[in-house]
Steps between C-alpha positions, in 0.01 A plus 500: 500500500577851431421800703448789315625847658526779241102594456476902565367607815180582450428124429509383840245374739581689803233325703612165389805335709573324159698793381697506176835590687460187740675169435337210273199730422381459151304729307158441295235711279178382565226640227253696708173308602612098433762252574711524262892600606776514304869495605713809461774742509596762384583393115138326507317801666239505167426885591257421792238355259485115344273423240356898519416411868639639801692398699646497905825416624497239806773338640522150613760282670740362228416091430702369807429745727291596781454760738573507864269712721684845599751491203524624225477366185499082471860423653328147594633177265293298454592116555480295172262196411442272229297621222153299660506737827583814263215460299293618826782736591418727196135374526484302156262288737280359216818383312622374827137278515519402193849371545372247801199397301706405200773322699766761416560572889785203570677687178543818584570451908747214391879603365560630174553856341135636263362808408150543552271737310260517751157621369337744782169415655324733274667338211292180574169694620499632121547141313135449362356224686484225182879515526552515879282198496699331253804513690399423816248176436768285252612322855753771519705429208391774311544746787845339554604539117414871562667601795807315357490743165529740773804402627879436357792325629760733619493809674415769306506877678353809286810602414576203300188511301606674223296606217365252231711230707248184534546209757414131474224428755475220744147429299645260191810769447225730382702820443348829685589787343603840623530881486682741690402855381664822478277657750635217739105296461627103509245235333478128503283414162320825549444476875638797710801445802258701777707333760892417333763349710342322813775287605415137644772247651439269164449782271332830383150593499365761226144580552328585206176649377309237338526137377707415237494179234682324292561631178517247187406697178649773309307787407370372127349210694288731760403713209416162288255360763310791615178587266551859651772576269401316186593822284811561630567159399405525206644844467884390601417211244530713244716676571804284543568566928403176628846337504591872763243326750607118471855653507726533871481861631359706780211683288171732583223441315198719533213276294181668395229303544240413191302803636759735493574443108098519480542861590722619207281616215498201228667704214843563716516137634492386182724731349730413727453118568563503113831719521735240622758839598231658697388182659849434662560799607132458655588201684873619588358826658312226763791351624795590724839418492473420842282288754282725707318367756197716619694533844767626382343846377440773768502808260476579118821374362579505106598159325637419226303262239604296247385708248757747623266790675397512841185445729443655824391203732402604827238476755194683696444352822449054421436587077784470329504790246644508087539902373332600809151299444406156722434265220673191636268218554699205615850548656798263563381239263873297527634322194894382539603755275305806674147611581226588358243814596210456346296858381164636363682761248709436216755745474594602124863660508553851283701270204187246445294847459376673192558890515164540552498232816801762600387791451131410730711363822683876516416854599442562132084458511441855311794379214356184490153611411612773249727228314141277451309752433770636210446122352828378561357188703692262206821662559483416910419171467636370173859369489667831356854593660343820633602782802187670666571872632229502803450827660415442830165609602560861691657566108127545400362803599159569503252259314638374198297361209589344177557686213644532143840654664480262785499204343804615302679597802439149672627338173816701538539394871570134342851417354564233235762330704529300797766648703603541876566871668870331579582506133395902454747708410530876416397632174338175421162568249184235540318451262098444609199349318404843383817558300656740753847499616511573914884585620656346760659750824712340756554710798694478835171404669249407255460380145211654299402441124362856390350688818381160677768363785476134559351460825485078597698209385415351206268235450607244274180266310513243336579708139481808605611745832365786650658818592287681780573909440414811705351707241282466153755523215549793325603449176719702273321691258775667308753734546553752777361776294183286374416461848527876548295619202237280610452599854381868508631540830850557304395716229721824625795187583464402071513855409805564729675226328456568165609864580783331581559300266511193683230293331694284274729396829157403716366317170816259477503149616699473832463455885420858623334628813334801495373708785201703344362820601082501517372839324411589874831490569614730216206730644631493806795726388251778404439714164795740501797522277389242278791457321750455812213259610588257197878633519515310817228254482682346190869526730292325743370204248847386359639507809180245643558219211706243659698205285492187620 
């Protein structure tokens, strides 16, 4: 045991002898309003919350330990027994019954060195009663061939159970598998350590969280025999992954149920099941490199997925959460090559996606609408190597309704190429479905094409990406001085400049900037002197056109 002394100050239990400072004291978070504690210091604090819940800090006497009345802390050893008698100590008392009634007793009181993955009491109390029955009314051998899954044949402490080690079990050399987590969260096929390290004259007792079993097919088999996931069968069929799920590995598989590829419109699963790309990235984007037991997560974490982007699997009090939303089912299915969560949801990654399917699951809703309404539906979900410009929403002002000039100015926020904002470079020209050319501007801190910054990363379809953008392009329409002479805020500004002879330079092809004066501005400077008003208005316009 450990005793943990660096937590800050204000952590302490100042009306509790057990305090953190005092010798063999261990530390726990306990999740507000139930049972459930969780070992920690100060590398596993979990910022005060687990699973969105929060949580207290209580300390207990380290496993070993005990107080004695008028000292501090728990400076008492306790005296060792075999594992039998340490069952009650850490009050596994059903597993301790059970052990009697199934003649296990004379075993683990007699010599010899185990480990015992002791379930708790509640562990049993939640067994549904078909199964409890079954174990307990086969004249014990049942019972006895469970217990003895539980258990190994050596000494094992937590220490030495190190992640994605297994162990042959004293149950037909049965292997039990198991995880040690970052966040220091130690499982035995799935079952929590709640109680690690409770030594015993003959061995080690773990106590653990629920009631484990033997584990004899890989993950193709599970999904092979349960009707529940008849489409995802038939789904990873087709699409060549079957041999990743008979194969060795330590996988996560989240597998939507027949109801959750019900709720996909019938034109996209098709599309897809038929698109043997976009159906393995599909099925790739469900599993995890890793195994992830549902015990293991305490807070949103990002994963990586086969298909090579990430989920967010976390939890909200007992749901264990995907991208935020509870749509897992069935947890901790075990296969010998990983686990299986079962969910209600399929989840379509951004490369299986059409840029229409794209463009609805962003903040683009007022883009998205304009683009169908401009009849450019074929372009966003044909199979065209295409790059939608998407104005965020607050781009829009005011109501906006579809017109002749509209729908030209949506076809020019679409560029015949796909492309990724990484490969933009300065001075770059894009051509769109309209026949425009948009330039590319790379600044320090943003990159823009025309007067629209990109403002999200890209999202990359299945032909097609989408760029999300800050503002509604503007378009070039000409030269400097066509944009003049048709604004008739600049009318004084054109007559200024071809007084001074400057229209051929503001007519040329280039890259100019040009800061131009409103006719306000010009009548700003009052009526007077007319001619030194042009004298130095035309001193002030060369000396405002910038080269870049």
């Amino acid at each position: 045991c450990v005793s943990f002394f660096s937590f800050r100050a204000e952590t302490l239990l100042s009306s509790s002898s057990l305090l953190s400072f005092s010798p063999n004291v261990c530390a726990m978070q306990q999740i507000k309003g139930t049972d459930k504690k969780y070992f920690t210091n100060c590398k596993q604090w979990y910022h005060r919350k687990i699973c969105s819940q929060p949580t207290v800090i209580t300390y207990e006497c380290c496993p070993g330990y005990e107080k004695i009345p008028g000292e501090k802390g728990c400076p008492a050893a306790l005296p060792l027994v075999n594992i039998y008698n340490t069952l009650g100590v850490v009050g596994a008392t059903t597993t301790k019954m059970y052990s009697e009634r199934a003649q296990l007793k004379e075993e683990i009181e007699g010599p010899g060195s185990f480990t015992f993955f002791a379930p708790s009491n509640e562990a049993w109390a939640a067994l549904p009663t078909e199964i409890l029955d079954a174990l307990v009314s086969n004249v014990n051998i049942e019972l006895l061939n469970a217990l003895h899954y539980h258990m190994v044949n050596r000494r094992l402490t937590s220490e030495e159970l190190k992640h994605g080690s297994s162990f042959a079990s004293m149950y037909q050399d049965s292997h039990v598998h198991i995880h040690h987590y970052s966040n220091g969260i130690i499982t035995v096929n799935c079952a929590r350590l709640i109680k690690p390290d409770q030594h015993a004259t003959n061995g080690i007792v773990h106590v653990v969280d629920r009631v484990i079993t033997a584990i004899s097919n890989d993950m193709q088999a599970i999904i092979d025999i349960d009707d529940d996931l008849e489409t995802l069968r038939t789904a990873f069929a087709a699409a060549g992954l079957t041999s990743i799920l008979e194969n060795e590995g330590q996988y996560t598989v989240f597998a939507p149920t027949n109801e959750a590829f019900e709720k996909i419109p019938a034109e996209t699963l098709n599309r897809i099941l038929g698109d043997p790309v976009a159906l393995r990235d599909l099925l790739n984007y469900h599993i995890l490199k890793n195994m992830q037991c549902a015990e293991s997560i305490v807070s949103g974490t990002p994963m990586e997925t086969l298909q090579g982007t990430v989920l967010e699997v976390g939890c909200d009090g007992n749901q264990m959460t995907l991208n935020g939303k509870a749509i897992i089912t069935k947890k901790d299915q075990l296969g010998t090559n990983g686990v299986i969560h079962y969910i209600n949801e399929l989840l379509i990654p951004d490369s299986a996606k059409t840029l229409l399917e794209l463009a609805e699951g962003s903040s683009v809703a007022m883009a998205t609408k304009l683009f169908v309404e401009a009849g450019l539906t074929t372009h966003l979900t044909g199979s065209e190597a295409l790059t939608m410009l998407a104005p965020l929403d607050e781009a829009f002002k005011g109501s906006v309704t579809m017109t002749p000039d509209m729908r030209k100015l949506m076809t020019n926020h679409i560029v015949k190429e796909q492309m990724s904002s990484k490969s933009l470079y300065h001075g770059q020209e894009l051509e769109t479905l309209g026949g425009l050319k948009l330039r590319v501007f790379v600044y320090r801190n943003n990159l823009c094409i025309e007067n629209a910054c990109i403002a999200a990363h890209d999202k990359t379809g299945r032909y097609a990406s989408m760029f999300t953008v800050d503002k509604v392009l503007t378009p070039p329409m000409g030269t400097v001085m066509d944009v003049l002479k048709a604004d008739d805020r600049f009318s004084l500004l054109v007559g200024a400049i071809q007084t001074a002879g400057m229209t051929e330079l503001l007519n040329q092809q280039g890259t100019l900037t040009f800061f131009a004066p409103t006719n306000d501005a010009f009548n700003a400077l009052g009526q007077n002197n007319e001619i030194l008003h042009i004298e130095k208005e035309i001193f002030h316009l060369k000396n405002k056109i910038l080269h870049m």
